[in-house]
N, C-alpha and C positions, 0 to 999 in steps of 0.2 A: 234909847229904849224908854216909853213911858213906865212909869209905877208901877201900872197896870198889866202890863206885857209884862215885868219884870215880874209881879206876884205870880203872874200865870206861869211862868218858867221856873219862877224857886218851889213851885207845889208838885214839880214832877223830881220823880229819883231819878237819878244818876243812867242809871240801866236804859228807862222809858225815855231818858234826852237823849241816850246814845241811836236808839233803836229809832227814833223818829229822824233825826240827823242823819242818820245813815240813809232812810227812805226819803229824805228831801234832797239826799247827793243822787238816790238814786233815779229820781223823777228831772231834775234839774238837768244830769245828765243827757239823757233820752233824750231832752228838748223838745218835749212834744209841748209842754205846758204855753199857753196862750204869755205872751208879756206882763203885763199887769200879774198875772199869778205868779209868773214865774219870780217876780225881784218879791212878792208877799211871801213865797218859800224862803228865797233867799237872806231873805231878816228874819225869817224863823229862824232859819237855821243858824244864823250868825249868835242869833240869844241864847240857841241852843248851848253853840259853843262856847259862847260863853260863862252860860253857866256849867259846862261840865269843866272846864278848865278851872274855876271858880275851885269848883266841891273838888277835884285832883289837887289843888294849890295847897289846901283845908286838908285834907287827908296826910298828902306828903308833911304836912307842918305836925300833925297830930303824932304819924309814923314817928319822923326824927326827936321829937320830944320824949315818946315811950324810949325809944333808943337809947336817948341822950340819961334819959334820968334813971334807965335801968345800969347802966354802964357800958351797952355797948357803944361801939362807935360809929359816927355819926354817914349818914347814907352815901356821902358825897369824898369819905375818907378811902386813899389808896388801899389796898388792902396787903396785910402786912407780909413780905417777904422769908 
């Protein structure tokens, strides 16, 4: 992924990468798209998900911190019997 692809993908939220992902699985799907567009969807979409796996990683890490340093316990702990 150039810089440039990569800026273009960190200036969308979370919501708008899901919503556009979704609509490139669903055009991808169909198969109608010509080749050449079709693999230029296809590395959208991989940036896509990349970044939203990114900002999920970010979030889960924020999550277990408030947790951690409120005193509950931690997201990945059995829970208790």
């Amino acid at each position: 992924m150039t810089k440039e692809e990569l800026n273009t993908v960190e200036k969308e939220s979370f919501e708008s990468a899901m919503s556009q992902l979704e609509e490139i699985v669903q055009q991808l799907e169909r198969g109608s798209l010509p080749l050449d567009q079709s693999i230029k969807m296809f590395k959208k979409g991989i940036e896509l998900s990349q970044y939203c796996q990114k900002e999920l990683d970010q979030a889960e890490e924020m999550v277990t911190k408030v947790m951690t340093e409120s005193g509950l316990r931690k997201l990945d702990e059995e829970p208790l019997s």
